[in-house]
MMTF fields as JSON, N, C-alpha, C and O atoms, coordinates in Angstrom:
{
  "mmtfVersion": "1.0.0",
  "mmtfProducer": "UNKNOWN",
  "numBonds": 275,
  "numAtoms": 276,
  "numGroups": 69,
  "numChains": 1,
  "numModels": 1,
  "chainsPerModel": [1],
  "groupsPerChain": [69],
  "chainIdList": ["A"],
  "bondAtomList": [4, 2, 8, 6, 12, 10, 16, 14, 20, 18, 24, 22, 28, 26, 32, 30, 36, 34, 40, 38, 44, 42, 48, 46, 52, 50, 56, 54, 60, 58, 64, 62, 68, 66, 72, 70, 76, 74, 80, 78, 84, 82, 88, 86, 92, 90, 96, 94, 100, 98, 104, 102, 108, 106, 112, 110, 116, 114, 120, 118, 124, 122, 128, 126, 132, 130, 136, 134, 140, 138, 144, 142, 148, 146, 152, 150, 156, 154, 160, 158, 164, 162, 168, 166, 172, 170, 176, 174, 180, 178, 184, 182, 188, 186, 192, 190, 196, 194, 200, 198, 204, 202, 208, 206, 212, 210, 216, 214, 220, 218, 224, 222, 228, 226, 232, 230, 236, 234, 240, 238, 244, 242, 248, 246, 252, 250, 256, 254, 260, 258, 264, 262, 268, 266, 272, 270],
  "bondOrderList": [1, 1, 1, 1, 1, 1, 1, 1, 1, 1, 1, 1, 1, 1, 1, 1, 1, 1, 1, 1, 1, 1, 1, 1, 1, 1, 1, 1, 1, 1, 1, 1, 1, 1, 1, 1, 1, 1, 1, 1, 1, 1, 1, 1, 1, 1, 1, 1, 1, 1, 1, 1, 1, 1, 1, 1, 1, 1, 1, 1, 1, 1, 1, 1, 1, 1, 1, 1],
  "groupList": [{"groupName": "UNK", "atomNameList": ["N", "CA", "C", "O"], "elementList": ["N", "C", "C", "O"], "formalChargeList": [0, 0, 0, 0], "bondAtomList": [1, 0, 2, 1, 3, 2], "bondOrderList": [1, 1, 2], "singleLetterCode": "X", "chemCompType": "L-PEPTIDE LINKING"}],
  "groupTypeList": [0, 0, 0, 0, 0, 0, 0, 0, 0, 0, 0, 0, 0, 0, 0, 0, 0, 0, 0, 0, 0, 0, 0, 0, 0, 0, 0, 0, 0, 0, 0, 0, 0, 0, 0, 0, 0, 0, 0, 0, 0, 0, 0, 0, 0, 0, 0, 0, 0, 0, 0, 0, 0, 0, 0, 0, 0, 0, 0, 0, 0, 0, 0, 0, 0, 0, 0, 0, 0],
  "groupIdList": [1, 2, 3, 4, 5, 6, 7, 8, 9, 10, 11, 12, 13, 14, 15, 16, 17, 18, 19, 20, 21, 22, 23, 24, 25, 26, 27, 28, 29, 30, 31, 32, 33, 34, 35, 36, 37, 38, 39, 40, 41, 42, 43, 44, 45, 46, 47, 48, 49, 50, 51, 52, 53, 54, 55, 56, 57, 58, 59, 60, 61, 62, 63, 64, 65, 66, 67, 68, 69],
  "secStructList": [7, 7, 7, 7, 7, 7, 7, 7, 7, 2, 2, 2, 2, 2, 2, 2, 2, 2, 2, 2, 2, 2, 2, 2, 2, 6, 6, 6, 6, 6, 1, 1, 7, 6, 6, 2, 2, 2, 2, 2, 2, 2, 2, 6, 2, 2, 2, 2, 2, 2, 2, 2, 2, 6, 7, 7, 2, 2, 2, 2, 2, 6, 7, 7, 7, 7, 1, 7, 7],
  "xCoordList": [-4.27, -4.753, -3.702, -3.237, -3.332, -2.17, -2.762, -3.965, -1.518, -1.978, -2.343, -2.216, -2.655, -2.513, -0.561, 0.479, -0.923, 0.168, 0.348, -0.568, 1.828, 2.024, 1.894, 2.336, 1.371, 1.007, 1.809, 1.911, 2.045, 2.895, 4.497, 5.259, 4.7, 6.432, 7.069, 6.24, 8.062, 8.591, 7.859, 7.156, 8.346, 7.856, 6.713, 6.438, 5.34, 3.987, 3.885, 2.717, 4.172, 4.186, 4.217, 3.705, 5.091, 6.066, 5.265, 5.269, 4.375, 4.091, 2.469, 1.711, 2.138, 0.813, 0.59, -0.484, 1.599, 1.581, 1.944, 1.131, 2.598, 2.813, 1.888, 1.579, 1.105, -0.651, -1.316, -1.984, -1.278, -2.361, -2.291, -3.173, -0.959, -0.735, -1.4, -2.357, -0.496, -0.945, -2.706, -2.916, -3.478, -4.741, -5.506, -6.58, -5.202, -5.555, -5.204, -5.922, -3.886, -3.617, -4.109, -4.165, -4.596, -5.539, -6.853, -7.568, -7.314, -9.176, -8.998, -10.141, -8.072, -7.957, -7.822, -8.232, -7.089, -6.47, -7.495, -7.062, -8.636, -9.568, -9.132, -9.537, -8.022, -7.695, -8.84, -9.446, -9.17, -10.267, -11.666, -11.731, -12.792, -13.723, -15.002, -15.043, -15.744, -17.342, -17.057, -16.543, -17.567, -17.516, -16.189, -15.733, -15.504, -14.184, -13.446, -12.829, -13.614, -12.645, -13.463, -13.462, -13.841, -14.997, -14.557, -14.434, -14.441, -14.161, -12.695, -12.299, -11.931, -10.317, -10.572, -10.848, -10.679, -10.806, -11.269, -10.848, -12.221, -12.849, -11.911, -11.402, -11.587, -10.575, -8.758, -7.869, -8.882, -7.463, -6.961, -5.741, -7.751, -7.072, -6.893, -5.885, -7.886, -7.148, -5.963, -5.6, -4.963, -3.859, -3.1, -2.153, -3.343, -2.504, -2.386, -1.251, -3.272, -3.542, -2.94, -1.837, -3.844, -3.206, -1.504, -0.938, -0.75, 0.412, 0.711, 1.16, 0.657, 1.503, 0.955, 1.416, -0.233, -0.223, 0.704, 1.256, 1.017, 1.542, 0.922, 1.423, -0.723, -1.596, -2.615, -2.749, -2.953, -4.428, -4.901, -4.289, -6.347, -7.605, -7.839, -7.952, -7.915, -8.024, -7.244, -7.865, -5.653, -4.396, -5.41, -5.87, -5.416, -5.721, -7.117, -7.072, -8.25, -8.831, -8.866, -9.398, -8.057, -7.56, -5.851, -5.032, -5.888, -3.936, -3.185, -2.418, -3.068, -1.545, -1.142, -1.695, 0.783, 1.156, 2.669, 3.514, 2.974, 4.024, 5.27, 6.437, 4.673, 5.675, 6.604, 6.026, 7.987, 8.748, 8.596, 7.812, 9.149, 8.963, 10.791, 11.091],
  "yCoordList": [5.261, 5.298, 4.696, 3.595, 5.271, 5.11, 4.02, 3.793, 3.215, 1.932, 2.836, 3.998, 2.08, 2.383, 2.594, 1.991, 3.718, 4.987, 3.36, 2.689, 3.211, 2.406, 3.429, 4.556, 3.169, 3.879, 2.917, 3.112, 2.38, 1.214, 0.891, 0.265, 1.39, 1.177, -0.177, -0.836, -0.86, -2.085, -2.779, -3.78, -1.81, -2.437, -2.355, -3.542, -1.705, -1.81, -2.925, -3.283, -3.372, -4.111, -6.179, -7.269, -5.555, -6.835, -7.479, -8.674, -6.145, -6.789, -7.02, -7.612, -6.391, -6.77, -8.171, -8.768, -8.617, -10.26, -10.875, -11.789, -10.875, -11.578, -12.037, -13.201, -10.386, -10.844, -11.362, -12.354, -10.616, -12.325, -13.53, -14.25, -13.986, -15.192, -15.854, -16.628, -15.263, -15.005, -15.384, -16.443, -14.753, -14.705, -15.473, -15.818, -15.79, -16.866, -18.648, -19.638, -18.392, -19.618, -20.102, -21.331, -19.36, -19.6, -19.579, -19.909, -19.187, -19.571, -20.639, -21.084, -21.564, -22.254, -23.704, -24.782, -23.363, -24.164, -24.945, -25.854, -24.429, -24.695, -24.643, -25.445, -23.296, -23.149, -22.242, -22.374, -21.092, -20.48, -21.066, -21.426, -21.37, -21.831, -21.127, -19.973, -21.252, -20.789, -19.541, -19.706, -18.328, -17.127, -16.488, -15.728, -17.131, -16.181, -16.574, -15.737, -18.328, -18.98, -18.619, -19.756, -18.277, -17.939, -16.062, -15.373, -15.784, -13.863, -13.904, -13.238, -15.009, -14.872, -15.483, -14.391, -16.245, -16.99, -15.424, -15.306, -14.438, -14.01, -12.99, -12.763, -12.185, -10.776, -11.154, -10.523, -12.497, -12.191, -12.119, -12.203, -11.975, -11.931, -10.301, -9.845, -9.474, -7.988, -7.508, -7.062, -7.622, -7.436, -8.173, -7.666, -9.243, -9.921, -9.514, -9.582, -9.132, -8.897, -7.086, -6.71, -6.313, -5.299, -5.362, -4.62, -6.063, -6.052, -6.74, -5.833, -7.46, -7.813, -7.187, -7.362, -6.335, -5.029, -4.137, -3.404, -4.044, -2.326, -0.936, 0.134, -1.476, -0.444, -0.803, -1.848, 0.054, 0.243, 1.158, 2.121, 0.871, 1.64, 2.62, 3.833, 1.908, 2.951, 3.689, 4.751, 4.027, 4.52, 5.98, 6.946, 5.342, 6.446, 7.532, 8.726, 6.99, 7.818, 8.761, 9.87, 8.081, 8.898, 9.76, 10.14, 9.782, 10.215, 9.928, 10.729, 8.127, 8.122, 7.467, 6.948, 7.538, 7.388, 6.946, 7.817, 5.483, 5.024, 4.809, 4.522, 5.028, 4.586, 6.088, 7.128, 6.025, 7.088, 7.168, 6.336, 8.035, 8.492, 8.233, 8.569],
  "zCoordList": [-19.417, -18.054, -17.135, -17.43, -16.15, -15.079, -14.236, -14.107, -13.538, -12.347, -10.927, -10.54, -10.626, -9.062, -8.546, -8.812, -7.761, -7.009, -5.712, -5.237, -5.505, -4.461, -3.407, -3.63, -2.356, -0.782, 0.541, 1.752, 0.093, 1.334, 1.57, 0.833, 2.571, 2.375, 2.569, 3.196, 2.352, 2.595, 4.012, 4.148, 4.937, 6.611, 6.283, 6.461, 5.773, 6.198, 4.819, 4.975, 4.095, 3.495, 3.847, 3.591, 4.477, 5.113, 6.364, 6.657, 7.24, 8.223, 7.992, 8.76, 6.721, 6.5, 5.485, 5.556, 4.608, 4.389, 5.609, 5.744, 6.422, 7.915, 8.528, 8.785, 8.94, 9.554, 8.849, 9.139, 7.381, 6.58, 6.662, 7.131, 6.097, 6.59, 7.565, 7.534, 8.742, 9.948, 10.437, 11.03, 10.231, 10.189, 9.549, 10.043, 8.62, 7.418, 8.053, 8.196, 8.277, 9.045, 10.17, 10.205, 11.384, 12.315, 12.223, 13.169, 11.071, 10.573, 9.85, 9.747, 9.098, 8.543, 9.144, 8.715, 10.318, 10.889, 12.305, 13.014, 12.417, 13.172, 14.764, 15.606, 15.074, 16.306, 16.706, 17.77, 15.586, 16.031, 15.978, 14.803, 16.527, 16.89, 16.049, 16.475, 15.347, 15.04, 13.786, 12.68, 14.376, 13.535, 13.449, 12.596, 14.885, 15.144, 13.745, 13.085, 13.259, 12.254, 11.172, 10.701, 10.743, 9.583, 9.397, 8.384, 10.63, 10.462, 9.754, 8.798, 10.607, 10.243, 8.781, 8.286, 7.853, 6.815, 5.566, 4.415, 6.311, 5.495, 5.303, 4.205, 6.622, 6.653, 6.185, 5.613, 6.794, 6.932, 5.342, 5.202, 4.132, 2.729, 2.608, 2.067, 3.12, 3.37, 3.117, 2.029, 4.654, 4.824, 4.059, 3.458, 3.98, 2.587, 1.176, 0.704, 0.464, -0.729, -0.573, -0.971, 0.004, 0.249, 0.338, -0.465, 1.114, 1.755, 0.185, -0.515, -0.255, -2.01, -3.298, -4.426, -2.917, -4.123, -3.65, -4.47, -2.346, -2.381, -2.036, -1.69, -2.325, -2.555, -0.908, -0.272, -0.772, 0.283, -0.334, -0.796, -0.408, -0.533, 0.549, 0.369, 1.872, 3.047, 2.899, 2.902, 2.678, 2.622, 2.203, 2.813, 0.494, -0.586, -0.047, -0.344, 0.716, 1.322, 2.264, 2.212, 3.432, 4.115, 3.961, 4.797, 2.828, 2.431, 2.998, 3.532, 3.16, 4.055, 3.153, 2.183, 3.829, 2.688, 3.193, 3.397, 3.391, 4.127, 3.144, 3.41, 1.992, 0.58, 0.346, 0.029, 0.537, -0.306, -1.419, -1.876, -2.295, -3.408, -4.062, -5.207]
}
């Protein structure tokens, strides 16, 4: 049984650990206030995790596909 097909190119890669980070660090950091720091804490592992697999789920549903071959 085959892995998961990478769908993400270097740049969409690069700038989606950035915003995690990113996002993660301001729900963490108690700049954001109530649900806003609680939304960022919850989403911002998304773009992160996505952005250091390589892979998106959304990508694969809708066929995009930022990764060369």
């Amino acid at each position: 049984m085959g892995g998961l097909v990478a769908n993400e190119g270097t740049m969409d890669r690069s700038l989606r650990i950035a915003l995690g980070v990113t996002i993660l660090l301001l729900g963490f950091s108690d700049l954001l206030p109530g649900l806003w720091g609680a939304s960022a804490r919850i989403f911002g592992w998304y773009p992160l995790l996505t952005g250091l697999a390589g892979w998106c789920p959304l990508y694969s549903l809708l066929g995009i596909r930022t990764h060369s071959r």
